[in-house]
C-alpha positions as semicolon CSV with decimal commas, in nm:
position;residue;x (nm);y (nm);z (nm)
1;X;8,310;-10,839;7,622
2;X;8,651;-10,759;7,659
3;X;8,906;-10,561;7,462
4;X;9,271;-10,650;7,489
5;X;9,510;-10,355;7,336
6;X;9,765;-10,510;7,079
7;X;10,139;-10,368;7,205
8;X;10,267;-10,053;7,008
9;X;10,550;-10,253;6,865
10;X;10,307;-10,469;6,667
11;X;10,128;-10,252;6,534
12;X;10,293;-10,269;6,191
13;X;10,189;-10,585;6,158
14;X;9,879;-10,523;6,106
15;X;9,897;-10,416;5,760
16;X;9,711;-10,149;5,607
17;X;9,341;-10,068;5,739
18;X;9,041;-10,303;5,610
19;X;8,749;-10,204;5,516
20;X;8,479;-10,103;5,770
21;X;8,753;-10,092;6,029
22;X;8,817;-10,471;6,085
23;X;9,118;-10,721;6,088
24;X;9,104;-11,068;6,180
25;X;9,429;-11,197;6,272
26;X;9,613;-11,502;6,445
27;X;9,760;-11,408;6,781
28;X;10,042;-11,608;6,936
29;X;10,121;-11,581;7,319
30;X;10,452;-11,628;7,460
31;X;10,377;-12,029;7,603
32;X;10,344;-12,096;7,210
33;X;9,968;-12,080;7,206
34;X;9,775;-11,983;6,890
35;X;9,459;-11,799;6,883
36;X;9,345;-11,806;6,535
37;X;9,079;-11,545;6,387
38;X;9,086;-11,276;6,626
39;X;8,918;-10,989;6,540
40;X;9,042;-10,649;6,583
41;X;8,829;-10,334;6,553
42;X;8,979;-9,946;6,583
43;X;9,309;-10,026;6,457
44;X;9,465;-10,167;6,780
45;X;9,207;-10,390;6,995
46;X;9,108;-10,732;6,994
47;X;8,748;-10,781;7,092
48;X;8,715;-11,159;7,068
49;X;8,702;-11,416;6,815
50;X;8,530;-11,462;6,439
51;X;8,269;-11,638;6,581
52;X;8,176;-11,424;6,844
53;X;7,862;-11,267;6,756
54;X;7,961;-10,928;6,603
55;X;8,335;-11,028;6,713
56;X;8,282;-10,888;7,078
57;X;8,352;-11,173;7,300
58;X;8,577;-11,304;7,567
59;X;8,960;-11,234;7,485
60;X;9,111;-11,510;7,703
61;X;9,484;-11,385;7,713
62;X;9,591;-11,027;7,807
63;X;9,815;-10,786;7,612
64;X;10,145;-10,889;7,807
65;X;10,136;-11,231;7,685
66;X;10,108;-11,131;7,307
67;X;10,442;-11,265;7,138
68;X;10,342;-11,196;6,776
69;X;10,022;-11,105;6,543
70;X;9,983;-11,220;6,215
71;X;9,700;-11,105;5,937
72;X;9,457;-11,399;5,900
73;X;9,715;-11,649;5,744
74;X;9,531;-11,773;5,401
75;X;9,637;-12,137;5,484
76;X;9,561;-12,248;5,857
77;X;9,886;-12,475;5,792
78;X;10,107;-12,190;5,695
79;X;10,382;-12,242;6,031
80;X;10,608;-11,929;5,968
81;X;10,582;-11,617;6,195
């Protein structure tokens, strides 16, 4: 498992806290990839993806390449940032 740290400045982002302490969010890097349905746990780490088993999996990107989170966007289509 790894745990990638989500950089202080998007923080805010992330909305106000879910319950039982996890987010899912979309993730994109600065080379314009998208990582949909991330899942964060404590607030500020991503531990892998929705389908990971308990989301703990392999994050395949590392904290310095995160351009911009997003909550889960409702419509996989939705383009905006």
């Amino acid at each position: 498992m790894s745990k990638v740290e989500i950089p202080d400045k998007l923080l805010v982002k992330l909305g106000s806290e879910m319950k039982m302490d996890v987010h899912w969010i979309d993730v994109k890097l600065k080379d314009g990839s998208v990582f949909p349905k991330m899942v964060v746990r404590g607030g500020r780490y991503i531990t892998g993806n929705s389908l990971d088993n308990d989301g703990q999996g392999n994050v395949p990107f590392q904290s310095s390449q995160i351009l911009s989170i997003r909550r889960q966007a409702l419509f996989s289509w939705w383009p905006f940032w």
